[in-house]
N, C-alpha and C positions, 0 to 999 in steps of 0.2 A: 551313333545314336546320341552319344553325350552334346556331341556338336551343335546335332538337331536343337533337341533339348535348348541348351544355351542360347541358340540363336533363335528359336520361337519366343523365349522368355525375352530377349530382346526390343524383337520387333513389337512384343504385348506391349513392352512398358512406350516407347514410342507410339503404340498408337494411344493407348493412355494418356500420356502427356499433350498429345494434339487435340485429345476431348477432356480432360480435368487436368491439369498440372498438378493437382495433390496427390492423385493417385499414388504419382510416385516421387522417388525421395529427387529436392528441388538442385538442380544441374548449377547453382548459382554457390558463390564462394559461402562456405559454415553452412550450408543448408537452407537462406536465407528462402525465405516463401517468394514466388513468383509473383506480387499480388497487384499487378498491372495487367496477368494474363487469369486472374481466380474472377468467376464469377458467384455472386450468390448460390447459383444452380450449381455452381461446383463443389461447394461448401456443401450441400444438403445432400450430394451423393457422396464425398465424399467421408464425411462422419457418419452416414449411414452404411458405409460399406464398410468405414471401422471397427463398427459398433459390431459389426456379423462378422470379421476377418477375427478381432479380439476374443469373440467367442468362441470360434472355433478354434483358435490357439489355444485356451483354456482348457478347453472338451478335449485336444490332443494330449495334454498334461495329465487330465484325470482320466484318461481314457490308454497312458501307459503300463502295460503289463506288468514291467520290471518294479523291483520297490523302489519306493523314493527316495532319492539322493538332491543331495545340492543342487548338481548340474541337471537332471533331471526336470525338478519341477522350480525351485528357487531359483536359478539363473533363465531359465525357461520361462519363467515368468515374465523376470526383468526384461526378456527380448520380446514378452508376446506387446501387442497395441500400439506398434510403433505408426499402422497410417492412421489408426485414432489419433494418436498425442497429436501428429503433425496436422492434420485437420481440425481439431479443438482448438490446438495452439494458435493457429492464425487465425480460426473463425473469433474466438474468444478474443482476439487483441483487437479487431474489429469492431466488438459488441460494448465496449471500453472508449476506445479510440476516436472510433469515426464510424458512426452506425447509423445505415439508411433505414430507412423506413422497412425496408425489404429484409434489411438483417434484423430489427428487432422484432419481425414478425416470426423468423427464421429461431429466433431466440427463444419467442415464447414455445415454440413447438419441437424443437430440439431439450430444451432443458430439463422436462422432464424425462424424456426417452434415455439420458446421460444420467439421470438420477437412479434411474431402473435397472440402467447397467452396471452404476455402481453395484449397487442389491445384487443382480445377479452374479458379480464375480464373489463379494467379500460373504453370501448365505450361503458358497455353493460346499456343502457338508463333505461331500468327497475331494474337494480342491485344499480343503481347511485340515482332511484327514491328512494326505500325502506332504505339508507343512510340518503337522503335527509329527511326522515318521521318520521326517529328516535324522540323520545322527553329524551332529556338526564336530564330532570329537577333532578332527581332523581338519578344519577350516579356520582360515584366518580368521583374525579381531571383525574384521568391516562384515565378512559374511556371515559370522554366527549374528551380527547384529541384525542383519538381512532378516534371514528366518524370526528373531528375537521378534522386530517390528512388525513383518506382516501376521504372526500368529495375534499382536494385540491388536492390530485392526480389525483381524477376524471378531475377534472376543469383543470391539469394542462398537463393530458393527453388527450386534447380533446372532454373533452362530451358536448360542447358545440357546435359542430361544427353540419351544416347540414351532408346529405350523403353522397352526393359529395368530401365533405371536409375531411370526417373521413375515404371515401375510399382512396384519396391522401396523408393523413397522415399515413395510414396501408402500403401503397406504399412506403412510406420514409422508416418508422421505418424499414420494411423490407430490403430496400437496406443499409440500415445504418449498421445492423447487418449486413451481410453481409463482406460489406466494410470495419469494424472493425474485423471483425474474418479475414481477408483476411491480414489487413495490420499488425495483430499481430504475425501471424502465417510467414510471408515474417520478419520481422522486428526481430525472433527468429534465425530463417537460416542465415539471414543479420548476425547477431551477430557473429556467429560460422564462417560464410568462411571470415568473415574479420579478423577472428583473423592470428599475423602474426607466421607465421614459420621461425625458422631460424636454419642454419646446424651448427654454430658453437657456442661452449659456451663463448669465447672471446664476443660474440656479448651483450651479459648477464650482463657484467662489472658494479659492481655496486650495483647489485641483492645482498639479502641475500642466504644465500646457501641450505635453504632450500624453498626458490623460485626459483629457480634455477632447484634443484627438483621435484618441483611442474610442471614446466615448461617442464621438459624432462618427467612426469608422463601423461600430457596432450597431448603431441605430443605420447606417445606411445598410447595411448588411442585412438589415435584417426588415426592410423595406420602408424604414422612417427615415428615409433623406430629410438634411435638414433638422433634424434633433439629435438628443443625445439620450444614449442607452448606457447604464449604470447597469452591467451585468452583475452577477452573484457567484461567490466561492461557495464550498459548500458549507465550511462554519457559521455560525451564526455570525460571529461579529466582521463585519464587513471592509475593508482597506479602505476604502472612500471615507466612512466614517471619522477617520482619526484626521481629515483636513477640507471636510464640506465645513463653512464656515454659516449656513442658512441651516440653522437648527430645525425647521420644518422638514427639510429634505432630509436632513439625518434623521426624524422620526422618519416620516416612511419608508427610508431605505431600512431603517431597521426593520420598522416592523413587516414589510412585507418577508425579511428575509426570514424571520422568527415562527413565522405565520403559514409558510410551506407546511403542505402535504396534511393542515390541521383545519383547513378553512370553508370542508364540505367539496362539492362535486365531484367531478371526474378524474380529479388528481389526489384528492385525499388520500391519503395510507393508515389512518390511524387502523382503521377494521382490518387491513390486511397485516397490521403489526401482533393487534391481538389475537388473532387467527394463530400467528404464528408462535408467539407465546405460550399456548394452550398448546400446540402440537408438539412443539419442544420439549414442557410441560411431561408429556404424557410421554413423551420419546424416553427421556431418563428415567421416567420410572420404569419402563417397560423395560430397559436394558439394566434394570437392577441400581438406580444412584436416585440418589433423595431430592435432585433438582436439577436444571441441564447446566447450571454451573461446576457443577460436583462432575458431570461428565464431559465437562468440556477442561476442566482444571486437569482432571485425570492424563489428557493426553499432552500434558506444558510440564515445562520444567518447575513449575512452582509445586513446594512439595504436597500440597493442598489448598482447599477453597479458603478454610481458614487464615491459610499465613498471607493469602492476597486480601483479605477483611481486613487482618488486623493491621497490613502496612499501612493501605490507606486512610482507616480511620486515625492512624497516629498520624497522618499527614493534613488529615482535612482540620482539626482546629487549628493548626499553625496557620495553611494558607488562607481558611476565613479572614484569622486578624491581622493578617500581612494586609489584605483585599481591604480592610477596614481602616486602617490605618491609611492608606492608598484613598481610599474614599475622602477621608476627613481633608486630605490637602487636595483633591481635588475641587472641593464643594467650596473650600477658599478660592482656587484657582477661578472658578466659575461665578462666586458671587451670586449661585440663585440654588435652591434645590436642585440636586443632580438627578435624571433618567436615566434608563440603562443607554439610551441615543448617545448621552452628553461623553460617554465612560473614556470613550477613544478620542474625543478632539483635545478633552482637558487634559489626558494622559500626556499630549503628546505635547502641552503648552507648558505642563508642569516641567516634566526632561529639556525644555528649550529654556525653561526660566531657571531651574534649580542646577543642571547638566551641560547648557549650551548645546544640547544637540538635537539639531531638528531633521527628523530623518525623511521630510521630503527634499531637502537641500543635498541630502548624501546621495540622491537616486542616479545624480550627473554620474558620480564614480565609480557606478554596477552595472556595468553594460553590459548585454545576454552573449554576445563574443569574448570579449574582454572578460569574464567571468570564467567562461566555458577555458576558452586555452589558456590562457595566464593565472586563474586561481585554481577550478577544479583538475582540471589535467595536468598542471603544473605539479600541484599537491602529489599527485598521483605518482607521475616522474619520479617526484625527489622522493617518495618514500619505496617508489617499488619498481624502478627503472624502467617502466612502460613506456609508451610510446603512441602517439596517437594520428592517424594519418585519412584524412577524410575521403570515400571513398564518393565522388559522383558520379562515377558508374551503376552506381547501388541504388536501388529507388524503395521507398518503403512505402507505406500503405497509402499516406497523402502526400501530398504536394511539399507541406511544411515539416515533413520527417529526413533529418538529417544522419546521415552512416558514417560511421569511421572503423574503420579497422584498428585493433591493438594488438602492439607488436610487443613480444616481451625483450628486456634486455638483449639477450641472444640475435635477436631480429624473428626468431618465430612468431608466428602467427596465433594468439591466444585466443582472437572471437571477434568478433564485430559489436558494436555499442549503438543503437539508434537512439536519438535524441528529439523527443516532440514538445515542443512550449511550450505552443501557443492555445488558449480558448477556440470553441468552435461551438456549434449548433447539435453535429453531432457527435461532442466525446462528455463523456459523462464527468464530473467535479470530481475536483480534490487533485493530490498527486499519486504518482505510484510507478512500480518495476515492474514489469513481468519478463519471462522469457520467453522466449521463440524456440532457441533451440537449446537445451540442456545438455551441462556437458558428462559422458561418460567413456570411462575409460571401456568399459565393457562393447560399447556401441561404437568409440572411435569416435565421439563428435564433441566438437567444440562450440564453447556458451554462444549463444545469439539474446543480447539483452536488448530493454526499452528503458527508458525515463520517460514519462508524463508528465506535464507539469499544465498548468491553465491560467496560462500572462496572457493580458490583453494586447492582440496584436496592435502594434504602431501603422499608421499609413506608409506606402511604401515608401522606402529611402530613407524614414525615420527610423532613430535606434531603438533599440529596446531598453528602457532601462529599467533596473527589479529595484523592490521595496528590500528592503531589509526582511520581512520575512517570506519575501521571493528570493531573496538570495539566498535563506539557511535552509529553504526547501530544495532550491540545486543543489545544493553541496549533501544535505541528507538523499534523496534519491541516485543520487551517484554512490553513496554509499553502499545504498542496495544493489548496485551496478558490479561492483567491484565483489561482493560477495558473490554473485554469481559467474563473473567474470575468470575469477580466481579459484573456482572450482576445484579440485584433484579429486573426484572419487572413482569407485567402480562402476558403483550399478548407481543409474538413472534414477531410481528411488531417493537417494542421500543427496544428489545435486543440487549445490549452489544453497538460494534459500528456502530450500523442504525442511526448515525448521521449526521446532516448535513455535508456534506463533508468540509466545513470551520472550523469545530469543531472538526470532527476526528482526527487532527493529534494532536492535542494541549494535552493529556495526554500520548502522543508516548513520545511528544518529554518535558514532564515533568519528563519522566525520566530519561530522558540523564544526569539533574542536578548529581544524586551520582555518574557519574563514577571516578569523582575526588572528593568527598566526602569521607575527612580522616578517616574515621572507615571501608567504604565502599573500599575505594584505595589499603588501607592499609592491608586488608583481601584479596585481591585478586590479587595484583602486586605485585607479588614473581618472582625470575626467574626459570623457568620451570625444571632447572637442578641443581640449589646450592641452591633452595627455598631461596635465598635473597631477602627482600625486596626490592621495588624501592625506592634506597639516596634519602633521604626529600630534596635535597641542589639540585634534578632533578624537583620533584615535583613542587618546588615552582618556578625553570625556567620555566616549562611548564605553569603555573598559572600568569607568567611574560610573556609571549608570546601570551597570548589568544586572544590579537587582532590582531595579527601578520596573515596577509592573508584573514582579514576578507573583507577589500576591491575589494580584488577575488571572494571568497565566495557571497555575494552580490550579487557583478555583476553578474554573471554568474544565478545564480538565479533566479533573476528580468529579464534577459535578456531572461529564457524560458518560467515566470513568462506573462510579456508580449508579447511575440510573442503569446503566446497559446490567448491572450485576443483579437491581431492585427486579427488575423483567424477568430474572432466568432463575433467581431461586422462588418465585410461585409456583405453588401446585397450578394445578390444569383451572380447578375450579375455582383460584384464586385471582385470576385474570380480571382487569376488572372491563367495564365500560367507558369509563369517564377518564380517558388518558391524561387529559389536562390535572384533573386535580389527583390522580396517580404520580405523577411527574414532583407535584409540589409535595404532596405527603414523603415519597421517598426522599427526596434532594431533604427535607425539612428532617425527617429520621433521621439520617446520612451525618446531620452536622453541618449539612456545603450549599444550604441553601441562604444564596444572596440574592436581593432583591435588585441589585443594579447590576450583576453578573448571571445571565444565561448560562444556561451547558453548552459547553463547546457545539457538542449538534444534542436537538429535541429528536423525541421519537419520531416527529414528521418528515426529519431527514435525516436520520442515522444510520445511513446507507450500509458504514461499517457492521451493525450487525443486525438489519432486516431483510438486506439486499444480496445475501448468500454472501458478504464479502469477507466470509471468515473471521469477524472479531467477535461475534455475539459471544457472551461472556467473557472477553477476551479483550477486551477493550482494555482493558488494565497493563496491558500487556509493553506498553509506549513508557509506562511509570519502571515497569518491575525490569526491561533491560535499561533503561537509564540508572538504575541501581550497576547496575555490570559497565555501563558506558561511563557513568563518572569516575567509577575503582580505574578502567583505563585509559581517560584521560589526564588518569597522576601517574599511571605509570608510563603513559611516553614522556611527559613533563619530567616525569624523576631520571630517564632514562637519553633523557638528551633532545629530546623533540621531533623536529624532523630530519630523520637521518637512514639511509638505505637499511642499517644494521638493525633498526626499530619496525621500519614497514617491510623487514624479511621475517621478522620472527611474526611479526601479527598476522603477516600474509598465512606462513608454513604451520602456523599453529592452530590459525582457528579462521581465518576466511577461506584456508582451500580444503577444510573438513566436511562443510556440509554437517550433513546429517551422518557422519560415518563412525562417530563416536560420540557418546554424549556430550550434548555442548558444552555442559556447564564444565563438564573435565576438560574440555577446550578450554575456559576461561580460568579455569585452578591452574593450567599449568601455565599457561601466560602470565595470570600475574603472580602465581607463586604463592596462591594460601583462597581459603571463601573469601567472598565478595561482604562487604561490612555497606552499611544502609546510609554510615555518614557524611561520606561523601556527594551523597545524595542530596541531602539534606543540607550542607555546608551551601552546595551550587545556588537550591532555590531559596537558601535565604529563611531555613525552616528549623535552624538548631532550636 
């Protein structure tokens, strides 16, 4: 009978696979998703039948006799929802990525149903009981912490609340989803008709020539043969900017970029932002916290709302008069009254006349290969003896998604790494990681990560070459790579970066140190066509300029920094109407309002925190681990640089922790004492 058994459960999954490939777990090396053979329609039964498999996994836990033990209901846990994750995981990298019409319709109508089910796992009173009954006297560090975290999820999703209260919070959550899948999917379109068209190439003046390219490759793409399309990042201040030489066309590219998602019809977001402010609003007080920053601070390593107010306000009048200062040689530089248009072309005449360094000349020596293996995966090597081996057998979701497999020193097999560039129609701005498949030691599976980035593709055969702040964005997103990459935990909960979001970015952005790191610079800044190195007598103006525009950088910053914070400490009935001149009231409060410096993003496209992308009040979060990033960027510095002996301890100590111990006690014991703010402050130029 067992035989039976086993060979019926067999043949299920076989026939499964031949009608959804999600159903079951994917036959391809680390798990990798099928997603040559996933349909839409597979994606929609598939998350739907995790959504009811998850549940009843659940209902088997609360519905065991026995009392509750560890292994019971807390490792029990960890194993229930695995065809959800694996169905989420790829539907969601899809909805990100490369999103048809078909999937963001699939999006609007799955997301809520996923919000519901949040609700119904973390309210469910007799799940939260058998938590609560646990006795961990007996379990290691990683699983009392197990129990520790899921009891404050319970607590901090509500199970405290009467009926009443828990039906009014399933009401929010719900329309919150919602209203985040709505303003992400408006806020993607937004991006794409702002970008601007123009019919002549004279208008281009400035451009490198193979931007230029890029430009007449995008306009054909996208049915304007024959002209040129100036797409959009999603910050405000645009790359084109800092070398269109036709100040007319820097006004409109500015302002059409400024002017998203605020300019009325069908793409607007402002109403769906204060929609969601007011339910947030009402969500913190319902959960007991005086604003949703108070309950969003709650769940971050920051020890309160306050000690995030008071960092950044000591920060914002330094970087004003940094910004100001910056101004006054600009407005020489220009010879006329400066715009906020003018901010990026004079910046970048001032660094070429005061610095020598003009960084569309340096584009020749950052070519998107020549970056990849020679500077990032090099770095990687020499700190942590990996290995990187391209896998073309491996296909990822598009055409333009590149696999390699990472081998560790040993020659074992550590995870696969996928790599996506390039802009497209369907993948949503900005950059970013996510996983595919997480790694746990409980489950037996190994990391499946991503890189996003959004470079305008070249015409074929043409190289790619990155801006200087496309190159500090590959080497930061590979950071986030490496953190999940480098994994060791138990349970799937703690993987990789399920860190508080105050702490996620602080090992992104601990890699950005080698991109000017001489064994690292120097292996990888060649020119893409004479393989010359980049003249040391460049290098070290560049290294001479470093705080040149930091005063910008700052502001702009702190300025989206705080406004995301101005939104989340209103009461419900403090929300206003009028965003625009909300925007200028707080930034003007705040100290950080510059009239020739924008916030990095306006509420029209703050994707990070109206678009469910987890920063809303969190957004500070980029500042508060660069306080932790710069303390260890002197301790590799003090410790000898790049050396195997420095990227095994940073590896063993706090990139393959996760979530398994408190981070920050991850970072005390790396660098051996708290983390001090002036180091910080030293980088941007803000003593």
């Amino acid at each position: 009978m067992a035989w039976l058994t086993l060979r019926s459960v067999a043949c299920c999954e076989r026939l499964y696979f031949m009608t959804n490939p999600l159903l079951v777990p994917s036959p391809l090396p680390y798990g990798l998703p099928p997603f040559a053979d996933i349909t839409t329609a597979h994606y929609e039964e598939a998350i739907e039948a995790g959504l009811a498999q998850h549940l009843a996994e659940i209902q088997a836990i609360v519905d065991n006799e026995d009392p509750a033990t560890f292994e019971n209901t807390a490792l029990a846990m960890e194993r229930s929802g695995r065809l959800l994750e694996r169905a989420a995981g790829s539907f969601f990298t899809l909805v990100s990525a490369d999103a048809s019409a078909g999937i963001r319709d699939l999006e609007t109508k799955l997301s809520p149903l996923l919000s519901a089910h949040q609700d119904e796992v973390f309210l469910n009173r007799a799940l939260f009981d058998r938590f609560a009954a646990i006795d961990t006297a007996a379990c290691d560090a990683e699983s009392v912490r197990l129990v520790e975290e899921y009891l404050k999820e319970f607590r901090q999703s509500g199970i405290q609340l009467d009926g009443p209260g828990q039906e009014r919070l399933r009401a929010i959550n719900a329309e919150l989803s919602r209203l985040g899948t709505e303003f992400g999917q408006r806020v993607k379109e937004g991006m794409k008709s702002a970008a601007l068209l123009l019919d002549d190439a004279a208008d281009l003046a400035g451009l490198q020539a193979d931007d230029i390219a890029g430009a007449a490759e995008a306009a054909r793409a996208a049915g304007h043969d024959g002209k040129f399309l100036l797409t959009l990042i999603q910050p405000s201040n645009q790359p084109a900017l800092s070398a269109l030489t036709n100040r007319e066309v820097r006004r409109r590219l500015f302002e059409a970029s400024v002017a998203r998602g605020s300019s009325g019809g069908s793409l607007d977001v402002l109403g769906l932002a204060t929609s969601t402010a007011r339910l947030r609003a009402e969500k913190a007080r319902l959960l007991g916290f005086a604003n949703y920053a108070e309950l969003v601070v709650d769940r971050q390593t920051a020890p309160d709302f306050e000690s995030v107010q008071s960092m950044l306000n000591r920060m914002a009048p330094a970087a004003v008069r940094n910004a100001d200062a910056e101004a006054a040689a600009l407005a020489d530089a220009a010879g006329h009254p400066l715009e906020a248009w003018d901010w990026a072309f004079y910046s970048a005449k001032v660094r070429r006349e005061r610095y020598e360094v003009d960084e569309q000349s340096l584009r020749p020596y950052f070519e998107l290969d020549q970056v990849l293996t020679h500077g990032v995966f090099f770095a990687a090597t020499s700190l942590f003896g990996i290995t990187f081996h391209e896998r073309k057998d491996l296909t990822g979701y598009h055409p333009d998604v590149r696999v390699w497999e990472i081998r560790d020193e040993d020659g074992m097999g550590l995870g696969l790494f996928l790599g996506d560039y390039y802009t497209r129609e369907s993948k949503r701005g900005g950059a970013w990681m996510n996983s595919l498949v997480e790694q746990s030691a409980l489950l037996g599976t190994k990391p499946v990560v991503i890189n996003n980035l959004n470079i305008t593709k070249p015409p074929a055969g043409e190289p790619t070459l990155l801006t200087l702040d496309e190159l500090r964005t590959t080497f930061h997103e590979f950071g986030h790579a490496l953190h999940g990459l480098f994994s060791n935990v138990t349970y799937p909960r703690f993987s990789g970066t399920s860190v508080p979001r105050d702490f996620v970015e602080y090992p992104s952005q601990v890699n950005e140190m080698w991109i000017l790191w001489p064994e690292v610079l120097h292996n990888y800044a060649r020119h893409h066509a004479t393989g010359e190195p980049l003249p040391p007598e460049v290098v070290a103006k560049l290294d001479e300029s470093r705080l040149w525009g930091e005063g910008f950088a700052t502001t702009e910053y702190l300025g989206a920094a705080l406004l995301d914070l101005a939104w989340h400490v209103l009461e419900a009935g403090e929300v206003p109407e009028d965003v625009v001149a909300f925007e200028d009231k707080a930034l003007a409060a705040a100290g950080i309002a510059h009239a020739l410096i924008p916030p990095r993003y306006r509420t029209g496209y703050f994707q990070h925190v109206f678009a469910g992308a987890g920063y809303a009040a969190g957004y500070y979060s980029y500042i508060w681990s660069e306080v932790l990033d710069a303390e260890t960027v002197d301790w590799f510095t003090e410790n000898g640089g790049l050396t195997r002996a420095n990227g095994e301890r940073f590896r063993q100590e706090l990139l393959s922790r996760g979530n398994s111990r408190d981070p920050l006690e991850s970072f005390r014991i790396l660098r051996g004492r708290e983390a001090k703010l002036e180091p910080l402050l030293k980088r941007r130029g803000l003593e």
